[in-house]
C-alpha positions in Angstrom: 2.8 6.1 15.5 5.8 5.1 17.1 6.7 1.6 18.4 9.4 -0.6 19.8 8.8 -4.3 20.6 11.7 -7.3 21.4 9.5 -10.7 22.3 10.6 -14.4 22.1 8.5 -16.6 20.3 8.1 -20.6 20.3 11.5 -22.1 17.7 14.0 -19.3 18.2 11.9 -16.8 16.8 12.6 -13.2 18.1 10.6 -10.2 17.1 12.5 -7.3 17.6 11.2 -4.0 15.9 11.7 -0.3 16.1 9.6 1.8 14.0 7.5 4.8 13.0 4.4 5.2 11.0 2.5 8.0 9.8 -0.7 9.3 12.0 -2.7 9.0 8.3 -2.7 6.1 5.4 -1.7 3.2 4.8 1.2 1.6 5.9 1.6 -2.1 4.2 3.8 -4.0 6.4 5.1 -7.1 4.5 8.0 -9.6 4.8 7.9 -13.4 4.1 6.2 -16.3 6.1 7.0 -16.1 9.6 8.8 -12.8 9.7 7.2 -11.3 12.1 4.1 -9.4 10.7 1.0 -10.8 12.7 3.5 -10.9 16.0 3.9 -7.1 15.2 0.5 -6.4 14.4 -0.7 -8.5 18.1 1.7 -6.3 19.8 0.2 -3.1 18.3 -3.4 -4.2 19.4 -2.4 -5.2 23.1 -2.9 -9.3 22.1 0.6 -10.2 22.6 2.7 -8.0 25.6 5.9 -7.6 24.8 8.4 -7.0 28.0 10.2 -4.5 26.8 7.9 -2.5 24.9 6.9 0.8 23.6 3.8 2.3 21.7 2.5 5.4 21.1 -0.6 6.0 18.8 -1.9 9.9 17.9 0.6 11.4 21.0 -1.2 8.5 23.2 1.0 6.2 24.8 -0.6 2.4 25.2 2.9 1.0 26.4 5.6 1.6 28.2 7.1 -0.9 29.9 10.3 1.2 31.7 7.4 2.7 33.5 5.3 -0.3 34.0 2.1 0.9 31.6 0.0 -1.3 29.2 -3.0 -0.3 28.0 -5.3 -3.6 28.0 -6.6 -4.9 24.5 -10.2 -3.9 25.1 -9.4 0.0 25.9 -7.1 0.3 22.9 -9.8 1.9 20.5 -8.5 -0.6 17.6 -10.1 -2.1 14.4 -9.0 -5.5 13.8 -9.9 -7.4 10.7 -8.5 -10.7 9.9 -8.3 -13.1 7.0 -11.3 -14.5 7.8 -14.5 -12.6 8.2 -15.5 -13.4 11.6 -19.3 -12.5 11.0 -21.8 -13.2 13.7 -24.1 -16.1 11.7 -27.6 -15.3 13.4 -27.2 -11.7 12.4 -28.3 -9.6 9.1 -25.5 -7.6 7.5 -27.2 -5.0 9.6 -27.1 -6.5 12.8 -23.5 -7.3 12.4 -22.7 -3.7 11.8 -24.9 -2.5 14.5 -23.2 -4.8 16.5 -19.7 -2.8 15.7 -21.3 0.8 16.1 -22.8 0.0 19.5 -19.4 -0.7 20.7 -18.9 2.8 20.9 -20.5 5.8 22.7 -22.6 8.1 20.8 -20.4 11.0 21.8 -16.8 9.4 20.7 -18.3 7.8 16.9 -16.4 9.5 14.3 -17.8 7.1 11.4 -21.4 7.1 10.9 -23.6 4.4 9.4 -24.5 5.6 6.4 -20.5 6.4 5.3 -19.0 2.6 5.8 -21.9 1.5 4.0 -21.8 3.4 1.3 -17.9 3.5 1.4 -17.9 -0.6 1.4 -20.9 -0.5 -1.5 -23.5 -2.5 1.1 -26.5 -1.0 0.5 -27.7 -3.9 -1.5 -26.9 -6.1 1.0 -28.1 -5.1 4.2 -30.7 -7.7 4.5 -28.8 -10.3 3.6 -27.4 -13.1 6.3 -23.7 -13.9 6.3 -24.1 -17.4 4.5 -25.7 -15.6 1.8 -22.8 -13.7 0.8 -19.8 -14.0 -1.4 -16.1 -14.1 0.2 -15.5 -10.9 -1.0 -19.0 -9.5 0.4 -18.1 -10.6 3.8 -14.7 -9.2 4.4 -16.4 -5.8 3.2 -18.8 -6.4 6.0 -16.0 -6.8 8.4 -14.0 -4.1 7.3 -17.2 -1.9 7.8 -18.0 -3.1 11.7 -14.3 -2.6 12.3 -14.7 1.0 11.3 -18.0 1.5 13.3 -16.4 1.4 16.1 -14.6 4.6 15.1 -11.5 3.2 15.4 -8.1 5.4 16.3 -6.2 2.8 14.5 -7.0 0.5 11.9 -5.5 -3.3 11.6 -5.6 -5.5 8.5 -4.1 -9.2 8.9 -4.0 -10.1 5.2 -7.5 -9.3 4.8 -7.5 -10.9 1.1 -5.7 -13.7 1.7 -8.3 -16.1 2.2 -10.2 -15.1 -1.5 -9.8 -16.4 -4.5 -8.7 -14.4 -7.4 -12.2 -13.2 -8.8 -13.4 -12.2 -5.1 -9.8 -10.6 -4.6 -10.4 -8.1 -7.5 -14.2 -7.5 -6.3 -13.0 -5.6 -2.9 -9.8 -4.2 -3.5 -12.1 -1.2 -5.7 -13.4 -0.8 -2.4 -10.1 -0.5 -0.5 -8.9 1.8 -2.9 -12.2 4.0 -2.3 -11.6 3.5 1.7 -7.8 4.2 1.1 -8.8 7.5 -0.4 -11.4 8.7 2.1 -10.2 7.3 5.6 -8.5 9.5 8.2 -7.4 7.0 10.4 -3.9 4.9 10.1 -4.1 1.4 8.9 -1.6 -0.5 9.2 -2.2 -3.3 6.6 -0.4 -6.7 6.6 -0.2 -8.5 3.4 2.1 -11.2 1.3 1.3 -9.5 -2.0 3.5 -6.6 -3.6 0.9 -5.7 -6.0 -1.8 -5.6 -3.5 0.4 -2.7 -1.3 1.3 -1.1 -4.4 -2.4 -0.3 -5.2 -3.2 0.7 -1.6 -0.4 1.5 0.8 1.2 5.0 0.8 4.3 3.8 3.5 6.3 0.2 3.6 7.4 -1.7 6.8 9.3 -4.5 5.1 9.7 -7.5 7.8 12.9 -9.9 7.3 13.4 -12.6 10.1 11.4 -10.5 13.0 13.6 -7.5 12.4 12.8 -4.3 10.0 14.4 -4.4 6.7 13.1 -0.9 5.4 10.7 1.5 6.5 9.7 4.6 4.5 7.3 5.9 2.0 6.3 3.8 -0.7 8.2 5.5 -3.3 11.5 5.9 -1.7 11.5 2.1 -0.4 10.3 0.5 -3.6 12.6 2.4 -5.4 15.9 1.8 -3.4 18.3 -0.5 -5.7 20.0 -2.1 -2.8 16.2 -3.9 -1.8 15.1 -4.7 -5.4 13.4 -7.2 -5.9 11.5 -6.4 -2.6 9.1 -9.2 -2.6 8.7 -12.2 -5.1 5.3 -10.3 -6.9 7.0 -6.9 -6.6 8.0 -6.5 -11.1 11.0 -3.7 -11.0 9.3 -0.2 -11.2 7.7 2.9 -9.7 4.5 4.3 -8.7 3.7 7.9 -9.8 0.8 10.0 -8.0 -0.7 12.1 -10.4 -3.6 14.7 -10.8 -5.8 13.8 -14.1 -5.0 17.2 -16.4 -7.9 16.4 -18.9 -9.0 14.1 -21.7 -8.2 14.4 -25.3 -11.6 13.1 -27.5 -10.1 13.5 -30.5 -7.4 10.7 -30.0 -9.4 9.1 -27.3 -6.4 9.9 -24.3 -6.0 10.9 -21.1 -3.6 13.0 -20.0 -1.9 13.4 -15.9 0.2 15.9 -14.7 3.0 14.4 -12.4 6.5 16.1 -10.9 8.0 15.0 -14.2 5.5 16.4 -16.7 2.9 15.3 -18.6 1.7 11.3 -18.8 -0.5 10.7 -21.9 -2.6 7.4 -21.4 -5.3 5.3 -23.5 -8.9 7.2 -22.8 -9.8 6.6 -18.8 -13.2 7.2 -17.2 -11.3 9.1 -14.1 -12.8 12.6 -13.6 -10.0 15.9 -14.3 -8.6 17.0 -10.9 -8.7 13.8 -9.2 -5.6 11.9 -7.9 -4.4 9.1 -9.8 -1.9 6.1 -8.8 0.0 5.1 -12.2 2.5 2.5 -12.1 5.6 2.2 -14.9 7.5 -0.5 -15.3 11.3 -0.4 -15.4 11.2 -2.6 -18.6 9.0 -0.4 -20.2 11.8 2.4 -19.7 14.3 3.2 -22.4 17.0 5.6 -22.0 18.2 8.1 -24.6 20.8 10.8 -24.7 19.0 12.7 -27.0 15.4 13.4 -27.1 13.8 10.9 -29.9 12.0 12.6 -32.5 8.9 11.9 -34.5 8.3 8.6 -32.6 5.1 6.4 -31.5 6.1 6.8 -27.7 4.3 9.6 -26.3 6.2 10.1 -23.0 9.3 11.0 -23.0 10.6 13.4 -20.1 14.2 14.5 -19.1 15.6 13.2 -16.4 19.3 12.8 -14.6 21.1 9.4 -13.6 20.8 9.4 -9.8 22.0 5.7 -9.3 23.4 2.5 -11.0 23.2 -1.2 -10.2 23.2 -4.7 -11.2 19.4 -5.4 -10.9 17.3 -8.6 -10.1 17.1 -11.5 -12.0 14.8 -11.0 -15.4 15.2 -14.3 -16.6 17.5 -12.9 -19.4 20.6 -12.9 -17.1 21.0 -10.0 -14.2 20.9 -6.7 -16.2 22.0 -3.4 -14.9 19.0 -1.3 -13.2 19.4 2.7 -13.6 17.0 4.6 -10.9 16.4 8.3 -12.6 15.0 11.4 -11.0 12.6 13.1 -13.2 11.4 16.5 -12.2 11.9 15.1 -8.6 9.5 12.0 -9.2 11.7 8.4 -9.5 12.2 6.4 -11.9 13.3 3.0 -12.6 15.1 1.9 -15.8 15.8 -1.6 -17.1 19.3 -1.7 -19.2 21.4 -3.8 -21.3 25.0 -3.5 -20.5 26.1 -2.8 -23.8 23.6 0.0 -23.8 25.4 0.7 -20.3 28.9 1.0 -21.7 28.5 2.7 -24.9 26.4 5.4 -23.6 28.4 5.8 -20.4 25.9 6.2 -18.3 26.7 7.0 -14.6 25.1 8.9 -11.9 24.8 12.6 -13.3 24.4 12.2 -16.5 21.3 13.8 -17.8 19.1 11.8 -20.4 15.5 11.3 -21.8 13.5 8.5 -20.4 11.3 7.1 -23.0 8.0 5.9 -21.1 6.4 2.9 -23.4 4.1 1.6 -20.9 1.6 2.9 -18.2 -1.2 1.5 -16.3 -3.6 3.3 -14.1 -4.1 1.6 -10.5 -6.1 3.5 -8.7 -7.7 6.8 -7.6 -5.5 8.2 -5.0 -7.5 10.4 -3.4 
């Protein structure tokens, strides 16, 4: 997907955006209150006509204004769910995704029935009437209509902004599952780092109407000169990596990763399947030497790529050390005195002692 949109807005506000995304995953665009995100995302589904724009979706162009072509809303082929639900009231769970598969030809459906519900877990539910549901419940029925109408792109406006906490963690299981399985793009707007860290695979980072950053999740999140990305966003990486086996014995996991070898506490996730892990800079300790006969149980070698000051911690700024471990990143959380007397710079090739590691989700 490729895109290029300049529009004034009401109070000075101008959106003006040039970007790529991929043609598969999810892309979480996010950027502060009134930066620009649901003015982008209007733009990509034909809502809001910008004069000088450009889009092109899967080699399809849907605007381009230097030759006077737009591509009305309703022919755009696009999924839009919002932070509210949206469902029609007189109508089962059924009817409303009936509703959303009728919109489209039997010749051009590419999702069937029978996948979004049992991708969105709705079985149970089927029957049911929208006021009969939970928050969480109905934003899974939306998300399913949206994708019965066998979208060619996929829009989410802070689709779990409007839940509580509970209902929050109740659907994004089933994002993750739909993150894992979908072959269409998404582009997915949301205010919460750790929500795109558990489901976005690209950033589009938003700053006054105007792209900050734009790149794969692990190469934005772990550039120095943008950390702290987001007020939610704790300093540290996300690792894909492929479940290796469990160990009964001393009830562990283990994942193979560009780095090596990631021992966790015993997981249910089935060997062979992708894995999203997430480390924490401050759970990163540096050594010169590889430690011996210690309780940590990964430790990998790795070389300084990059040194800076760091975000705020609340213990005073403290230098931030991004590592390259087998060619996977890494983020590590210093003291300067640790800094100074082991003269560590950019080359220098050390042991990162891994004391922390939490499993997000499955990533495909």
């Amino acid at each position: 997907m490729r895109g290029r949109f300049r529009l004034a807005r009401g109070g000075g506000f101008v959106l003006d955006v040039d970007f790529t995304a991929p043609a598969a995953g999810v892309t979480g665009v996010f950027g502060p209150s009134a930066s620009g995100k649901t003015t982008l995302l209007r733009c990509v589904a034909g809502l809001e006509r910008a004069p000088a724009g450009l889009l092109e979706v899967a080699g399809e162009v849907w605007q381009d204004e230097a030759r006077e072509w737009f591509v009305p809303a309703h022919r755009r082929r696009v999924g839009y769910v919002f932070q509210e639900a949206g469902l029609f009231a007189h109508l089962s769970v059924r009817g409303n995704l009936e509703y959303g598969l009728r919109r489209t030809p039997p010749g051009e459906r590419r999702v069937r029935f029978a996948e979004a519900v049992e991708w969105l877990g709705l079985e149970p539910l089927l029957a049911r009437a929208p006021e009969a549901l939970s928050g969480g419940q109905r934003q899974r029925v939306a998300v399913a209509r949206a994708l019965l109408t066998s979208p060619r792109l996929l829009l989410m406006d802070e689709p779990l902004a409007a839940l509580d906490a509970a209902a929050r963690e109740e659907i994004l299981p089933y994002l993750e599952r739909l993150h894992a399985r979908l072959e269409i793009p998404v582009l997915y707007v949301s205010h919460s780092a750790p929500e795109l860290l558990r489901l976005a695979d690209h950033l589009l980072l938003l700053a006054a109407g105007r792209v900050r950053a734009a790149g794969p999740l692990a190469e934005v999140t772990t550039r120095l000169d943008l950390l702290p990305w987001g007020p939610e966003a704790e300093l540290g990486v996300v690792i894909e990596a492929v479940v290796a086996g469990h160990d009964e014995r001393f009830d562990l996991t283990y994942l193979d990763f560009a780095g090596g070898r990631l021992s966790l506490p015993r997981h249910a996730a089935a060997p062979g399947s992708r894995q999203r892990v997430r480390v924490l800079a401050r759970d990163v300790s540096l050594a010169l030497v590889r430690p011996e006969r210690t309780s940590v149980l990964n430790v990998f070698p790795a070389s300084i790529v990059e040194v800076s000051d760091g975000g705020e911690t609340g213990r005073g700024r403290q230098p931030l050390v991004k590592l390259d471990a087998g060619g996977a990143a890494l983020l590590a959380q210093v003291t300067r005195k640790s800094l100074v007397t082991l003269e560590l710079r950019p080359g220098v090739p050390v042991y990162a002692v891994i004391k922390g590691v939490a499993l997000l989700m499955e990533a495909g």
